[in-house]
N, C-alpha and C positions, 0 to 999 in steps of 0.2 A: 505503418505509423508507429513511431515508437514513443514508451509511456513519457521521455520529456517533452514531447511534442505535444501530446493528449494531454498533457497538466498545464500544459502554456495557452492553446487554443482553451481550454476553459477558464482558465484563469483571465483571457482574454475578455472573454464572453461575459463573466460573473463583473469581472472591472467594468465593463460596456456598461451593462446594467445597471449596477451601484452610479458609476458615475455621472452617469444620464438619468440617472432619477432623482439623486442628491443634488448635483451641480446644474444643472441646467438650469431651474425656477432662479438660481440667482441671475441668470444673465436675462432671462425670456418670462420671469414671472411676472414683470408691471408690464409688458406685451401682450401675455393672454388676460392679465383681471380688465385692462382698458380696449382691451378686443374682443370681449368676453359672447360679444352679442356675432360674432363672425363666426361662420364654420371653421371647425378645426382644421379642415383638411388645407385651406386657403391658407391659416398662418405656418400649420407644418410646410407647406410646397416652399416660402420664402425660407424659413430657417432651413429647409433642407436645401435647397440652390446653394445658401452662403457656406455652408459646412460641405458639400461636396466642391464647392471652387476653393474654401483654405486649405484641404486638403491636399487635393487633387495640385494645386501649385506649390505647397511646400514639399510633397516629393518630387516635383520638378527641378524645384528652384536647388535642395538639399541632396541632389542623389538617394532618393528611394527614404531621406529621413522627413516623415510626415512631423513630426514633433519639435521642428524649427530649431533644433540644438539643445533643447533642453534635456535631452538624457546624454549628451554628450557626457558626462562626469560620471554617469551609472551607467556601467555598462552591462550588457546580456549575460547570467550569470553561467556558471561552467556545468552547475548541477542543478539542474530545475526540480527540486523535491516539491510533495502535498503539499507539506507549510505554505508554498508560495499563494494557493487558493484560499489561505485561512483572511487575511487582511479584507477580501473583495467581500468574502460572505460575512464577515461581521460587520462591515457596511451596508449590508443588504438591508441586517437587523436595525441598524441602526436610522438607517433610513426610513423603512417603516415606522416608526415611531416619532414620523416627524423631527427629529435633532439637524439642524443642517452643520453638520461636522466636515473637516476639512480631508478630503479625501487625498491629497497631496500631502499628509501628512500620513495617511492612513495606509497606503498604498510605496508610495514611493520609499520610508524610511526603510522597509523590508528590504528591499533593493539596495539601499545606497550603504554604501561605506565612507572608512575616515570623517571627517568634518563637515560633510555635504547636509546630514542632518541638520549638525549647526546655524547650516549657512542658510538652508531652507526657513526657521525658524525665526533666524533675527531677519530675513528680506518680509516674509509673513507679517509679522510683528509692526515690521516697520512699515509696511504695506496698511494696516487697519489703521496708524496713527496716522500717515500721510490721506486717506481716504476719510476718517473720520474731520481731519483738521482740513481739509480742501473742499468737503460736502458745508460743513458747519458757517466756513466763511462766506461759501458759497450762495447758501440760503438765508445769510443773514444780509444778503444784500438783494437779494429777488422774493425773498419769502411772502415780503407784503403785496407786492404785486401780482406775483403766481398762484400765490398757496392762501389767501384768505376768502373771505367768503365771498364778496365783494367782488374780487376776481375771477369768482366761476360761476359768475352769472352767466344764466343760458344765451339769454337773447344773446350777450356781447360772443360768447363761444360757440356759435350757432353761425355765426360772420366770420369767423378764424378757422371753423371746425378743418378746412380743406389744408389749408398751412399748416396746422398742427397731428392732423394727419399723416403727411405726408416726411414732414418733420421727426417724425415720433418712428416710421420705417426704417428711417436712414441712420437715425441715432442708435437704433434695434441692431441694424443689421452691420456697424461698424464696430457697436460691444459685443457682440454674436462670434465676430471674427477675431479679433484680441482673448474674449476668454478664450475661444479655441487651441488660438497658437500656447495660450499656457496650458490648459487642461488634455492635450491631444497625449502629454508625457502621461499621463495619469491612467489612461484605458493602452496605451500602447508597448506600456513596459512590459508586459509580457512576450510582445514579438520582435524577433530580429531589429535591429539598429537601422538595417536596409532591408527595405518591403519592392518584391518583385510586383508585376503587375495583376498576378493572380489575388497575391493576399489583399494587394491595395483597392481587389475592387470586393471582394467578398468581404472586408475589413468595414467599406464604406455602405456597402449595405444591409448589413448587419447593425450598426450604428443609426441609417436611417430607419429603420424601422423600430430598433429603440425608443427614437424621435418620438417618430408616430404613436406611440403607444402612450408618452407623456401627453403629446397636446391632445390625445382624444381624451387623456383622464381629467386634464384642464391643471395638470402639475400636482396632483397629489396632495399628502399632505405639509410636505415642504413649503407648496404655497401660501400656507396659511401666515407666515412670517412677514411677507409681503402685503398679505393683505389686512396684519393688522396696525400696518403702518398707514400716517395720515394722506387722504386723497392720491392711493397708488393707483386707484381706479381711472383717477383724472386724466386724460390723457397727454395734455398740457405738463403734469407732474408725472406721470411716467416716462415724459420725453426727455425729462432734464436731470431725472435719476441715471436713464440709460447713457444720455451723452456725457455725465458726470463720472459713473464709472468706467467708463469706455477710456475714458483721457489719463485715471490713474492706471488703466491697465496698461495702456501702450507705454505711460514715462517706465514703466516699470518691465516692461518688454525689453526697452532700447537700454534699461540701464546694465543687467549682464542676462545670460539665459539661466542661470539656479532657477531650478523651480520654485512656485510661489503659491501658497494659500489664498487661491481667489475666495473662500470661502470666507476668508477671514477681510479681502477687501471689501466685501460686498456687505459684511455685517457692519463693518465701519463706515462707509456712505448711510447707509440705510440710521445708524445711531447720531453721524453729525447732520443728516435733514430732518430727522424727526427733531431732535433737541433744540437746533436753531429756530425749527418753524413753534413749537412750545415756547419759548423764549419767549420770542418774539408776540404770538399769537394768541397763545394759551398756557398761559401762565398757569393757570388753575391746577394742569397736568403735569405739572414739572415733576413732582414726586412720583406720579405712575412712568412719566417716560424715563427716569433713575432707573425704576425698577427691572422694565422695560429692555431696556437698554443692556442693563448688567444679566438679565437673563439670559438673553443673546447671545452674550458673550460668555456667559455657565456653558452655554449647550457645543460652542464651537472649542470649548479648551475640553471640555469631555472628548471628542476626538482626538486632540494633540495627546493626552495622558491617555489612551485608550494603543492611540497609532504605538509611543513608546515602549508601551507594556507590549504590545503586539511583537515589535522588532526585537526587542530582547528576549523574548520567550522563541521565535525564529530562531535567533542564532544560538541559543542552545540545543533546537532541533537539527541545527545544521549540525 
């Protein structure tokens, strides 16, 4: 094994990590807080099915490329040096600490050259305004029915519990597979463009078992973001945050493959339903969900200015 190899394989490993412990609670956190009473092992087995079929079919569909084309533009570099391990393990830190910072900024800009950063940054950008501006309208016209108190009365939720159940898996499990196809670039950049059948299965089980390790911790402390947003618990409202972001991640799939700051979409649904349902509901909060809100958003641009400083300090090591 030679030492580019040995720096790519854990550079692998470390990205796996980081990125599955930062990124995941945004796709799968209002899943476990409204499943909360389920064994872990029962929600891991469905997230693990969906994550081993997107896989498993975009190197089908892609020749050996698990990552739907999104690293097409960054390609595998010529000299794998240390540096390239520096970006996953200051995510690791940063993870810990609860910041849900964007790891497709953190990771990928290392990689990428010419304008690709750019391009990453205004699709990002424009990704949180279109999510925040599509959640906002969104719950300003369901808010009073869904999300008030009124609405989540037991007995009537006690008659729907099976619909919205079942409702609430498929909504999970269609944004489970859209984050994927964008975040799959984010843990993969460190292997070949084309993955043989050897790495694709040691690749996928190594990743599952990552899995595993977040739903039995019930999401760390990443989750806590989710859970201090209103009635994430509900399941009813965790059905319609999943399928809310599941639809900007796909418009934003089909519009090109650049990679994209889901991190940065998921904070923007999450800012235009909380503020709409305020609005709307509780007034009283408007000045905490500001505050709220802009917090949020402190903690996900400390990654973007963190990723830059990262990529520039790299290529002076190169």
């Amino acid at each position: 094994m030679t030492i580019e190899l040995l720096i790519s394989i854990i550079g692998f490993g470390l990205a796996g990590y980081a990125v599955v412990g930062n990124d995941v609670i945004q796709t799968l956190g209002t899943f476990l807080t409204s499943n909360s009473k389920r064994h872990w092992l029962i929600l891991w087995s469905y997230a693990a099915l969906i994550l081993s079929a997107t896989l498993i079919i975009g190197w089908f569909l892609n020749d050996g490329d698990v990552t739907y084309g999104r690293l097409s533009k960054i390609p595998f570099p010529e000299n794998v040096g240390w540096w390239f391990i520096l970006p996953p393990l200051v995510l690791l830190v940063i993870t810990q600490l609860g910041y849900p910072v964007s790891t497709t900024f953190m990771i990928l800009s290392v990689f990428s050259t010419g304008n690709i950063i750019e391009k990453m940054v205004i699709k990002s950008v424009l990704g949180y305004a279109v999510a925040f501006s599509f959640a906002f309208v969104v719950y300003l016209i369901i808010a009073r029915k869904f999300e008030s108190k009124s609405s989540l009365d037991k007995t009537q939720m006690k008659g729907q519990k099976r619909f919205w159940l079942v409702a609430q898996w498929f909504s999970t499990g269609f944004l489970w597979s859209q984050w994927l196809i964008q975040d799959f670039a984010n843990i993969f950049v460190y292997l070949p463009r084309k993955l043989d059948f050897t790495w694709l299965l040691g690749s996928l089980v190594f990743i599952l078992i990552l899995l595993g390790l977040v739903f039995k911790s019930k999401g760390g402390k990443i989750q806590e973001v989710v859970k201090q947003k209103v009635n994430t618990a509900n399941i009813r409202s965790a059905t319609l945050i999943d399928l809310t972001y599941g639809i900007v991640l796909y418009v934003f799939t089909v519009v090109n493959t650049v990679p994209m700051s889901t991190t940065w979409t998921f904070v923007g649904i999450l800012a235009g339903r909380e503020y709409a349902i305020n609005y709307l509901l509780n007034k009283h909060l408007i000045k905490h969900t500001y505050k709220q809100l802009f917090r949020d958003l402190y903690k996900v641009n400390i990654g973007l200015a963190i990723s830059i400083i990262l990529a520039l300090i790299i290529q002076q090591l190169k």
